[in-house]
Backbone as CSV, one residue per row, in Angstrom:
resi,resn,N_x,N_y,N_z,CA_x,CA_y,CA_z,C_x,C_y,C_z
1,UNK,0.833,-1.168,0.000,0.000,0.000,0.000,0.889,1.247,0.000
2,UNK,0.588,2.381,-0.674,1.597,3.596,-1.141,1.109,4.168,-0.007
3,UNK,1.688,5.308,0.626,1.757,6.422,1.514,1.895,7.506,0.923
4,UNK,0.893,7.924,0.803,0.741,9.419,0.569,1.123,10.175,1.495
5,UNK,1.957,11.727,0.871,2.250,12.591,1.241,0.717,13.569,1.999
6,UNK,1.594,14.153,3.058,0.592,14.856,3.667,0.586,16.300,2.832
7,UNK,-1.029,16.975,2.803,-0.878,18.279,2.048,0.627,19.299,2.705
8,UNK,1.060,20.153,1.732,2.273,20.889,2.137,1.911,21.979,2.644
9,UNK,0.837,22.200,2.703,-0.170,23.572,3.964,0.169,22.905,5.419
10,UNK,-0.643,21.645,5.441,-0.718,21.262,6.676,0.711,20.911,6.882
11,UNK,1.709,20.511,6.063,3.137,19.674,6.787,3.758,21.351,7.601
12,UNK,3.736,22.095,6.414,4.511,23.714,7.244,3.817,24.525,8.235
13,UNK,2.559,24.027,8.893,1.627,24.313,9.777,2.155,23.464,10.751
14,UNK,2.110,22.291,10.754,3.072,21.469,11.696,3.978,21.919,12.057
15,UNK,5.003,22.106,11.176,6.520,22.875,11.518,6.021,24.345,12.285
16,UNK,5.467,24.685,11.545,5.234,26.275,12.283,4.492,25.940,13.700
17,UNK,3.748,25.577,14.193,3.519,25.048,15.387,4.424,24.429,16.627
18,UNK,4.886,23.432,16.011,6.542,23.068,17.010,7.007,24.015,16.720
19,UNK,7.922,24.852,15.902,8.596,26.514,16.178,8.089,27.171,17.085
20,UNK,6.939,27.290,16.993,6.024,28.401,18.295,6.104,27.481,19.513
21,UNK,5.762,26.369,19.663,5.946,25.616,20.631,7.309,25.982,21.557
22,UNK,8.042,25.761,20.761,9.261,25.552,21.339,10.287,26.993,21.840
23,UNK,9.620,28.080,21.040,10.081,29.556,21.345,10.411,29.951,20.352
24,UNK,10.475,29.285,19.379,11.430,30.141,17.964,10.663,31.471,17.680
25,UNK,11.777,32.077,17.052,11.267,33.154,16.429,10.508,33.265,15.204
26,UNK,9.503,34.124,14.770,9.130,33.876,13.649,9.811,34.395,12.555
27,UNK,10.465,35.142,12.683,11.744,35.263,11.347,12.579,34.105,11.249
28,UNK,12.317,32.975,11.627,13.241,31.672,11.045,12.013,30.754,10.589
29,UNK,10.941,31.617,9.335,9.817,30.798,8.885,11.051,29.891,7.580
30,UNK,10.937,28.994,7.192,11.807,28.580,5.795,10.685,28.620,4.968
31,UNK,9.698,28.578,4.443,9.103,29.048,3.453,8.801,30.260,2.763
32,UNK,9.245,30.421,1.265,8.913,31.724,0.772,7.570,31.715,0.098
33,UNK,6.604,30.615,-0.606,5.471,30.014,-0.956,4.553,31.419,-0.139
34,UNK,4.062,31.978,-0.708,2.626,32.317,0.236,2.076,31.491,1.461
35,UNK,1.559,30.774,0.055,0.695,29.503,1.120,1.027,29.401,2.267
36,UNK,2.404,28.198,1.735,3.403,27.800,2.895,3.681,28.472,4.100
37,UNK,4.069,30.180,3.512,4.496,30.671,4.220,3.238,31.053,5.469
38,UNK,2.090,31.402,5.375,1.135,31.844,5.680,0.530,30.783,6.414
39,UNK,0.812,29.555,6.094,0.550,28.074,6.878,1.165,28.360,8.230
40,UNK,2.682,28.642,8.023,3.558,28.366,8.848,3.371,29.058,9.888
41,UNK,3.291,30.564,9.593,2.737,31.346,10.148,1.817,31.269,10.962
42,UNK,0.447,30.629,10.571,-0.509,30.520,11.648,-0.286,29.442,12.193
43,UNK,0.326,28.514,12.065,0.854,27.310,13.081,1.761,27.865,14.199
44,UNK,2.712,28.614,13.520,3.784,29.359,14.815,2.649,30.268,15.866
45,UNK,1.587,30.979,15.302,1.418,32.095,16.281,0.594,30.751,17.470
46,UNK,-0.503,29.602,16.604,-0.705,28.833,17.674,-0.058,28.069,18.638
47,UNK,1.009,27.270,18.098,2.136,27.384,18.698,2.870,27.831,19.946
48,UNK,2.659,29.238,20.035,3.518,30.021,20.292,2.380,30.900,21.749
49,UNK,1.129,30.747,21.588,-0.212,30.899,22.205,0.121,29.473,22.934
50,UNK,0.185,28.516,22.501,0.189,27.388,23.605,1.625,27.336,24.549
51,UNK,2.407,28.028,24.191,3.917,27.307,24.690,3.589,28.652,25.865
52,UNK,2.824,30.215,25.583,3.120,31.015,26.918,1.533,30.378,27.969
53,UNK,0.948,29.512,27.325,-0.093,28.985,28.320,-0.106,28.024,28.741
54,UNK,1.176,27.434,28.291,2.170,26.041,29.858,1.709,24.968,28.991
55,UNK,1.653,24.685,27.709,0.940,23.241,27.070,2.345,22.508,26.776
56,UNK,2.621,21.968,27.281,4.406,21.395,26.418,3.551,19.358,26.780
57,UNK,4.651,19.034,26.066,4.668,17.394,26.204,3.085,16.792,25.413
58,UNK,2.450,15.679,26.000,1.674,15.451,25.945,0.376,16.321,25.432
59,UNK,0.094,17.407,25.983,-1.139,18.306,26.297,-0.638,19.419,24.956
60,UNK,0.021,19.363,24.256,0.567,19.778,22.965,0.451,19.336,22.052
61,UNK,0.929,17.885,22.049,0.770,16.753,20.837,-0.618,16.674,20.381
62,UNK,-1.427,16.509,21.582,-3.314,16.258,21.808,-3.789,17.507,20.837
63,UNK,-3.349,18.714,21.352,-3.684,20.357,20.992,-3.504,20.423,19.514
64,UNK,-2.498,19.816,18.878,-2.347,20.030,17.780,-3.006,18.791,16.684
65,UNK,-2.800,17.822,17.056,-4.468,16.899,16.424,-5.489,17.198,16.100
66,UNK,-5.922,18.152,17.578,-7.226,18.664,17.330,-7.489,19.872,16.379
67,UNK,-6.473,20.401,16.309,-6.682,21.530,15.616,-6.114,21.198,13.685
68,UNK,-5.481,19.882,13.048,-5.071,19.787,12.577,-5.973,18.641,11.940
């Protein structure tokens, strides 16, 4: 059975999410794409909303499922 690729909105929404998660800054987006970039973007600011409201580990992974 083949494995499909996940859409490339949602993969740089992912990334942008762990970035915010984790503290990064948002000037270290790697996409120049609109899209992409604009994905990434709103993944970092959620991200970045969960990491100053104490969500790390577990209660992060969950957070971003749901929203994904």
């Amino acid at each position: 059975m083949k494995r499909q690729k996940r859409d490339r909105t949602n993969r740089a929404y992912s990334r942008g999410y762990h970035a915010g998660l984790h503290g990064k800054s948002q000037d270290l987006c790697p996409f120049d794409a609109l899209m992409s970039r604009s994905s990434w973007i709103n993944g970092w600011r959620e991200g970045r909303t969960d990491h100053i409201n104490g969500y790390v580990g577990v209660a992060s992974v969950q957070n971003l499922k749901n929203l994904g």
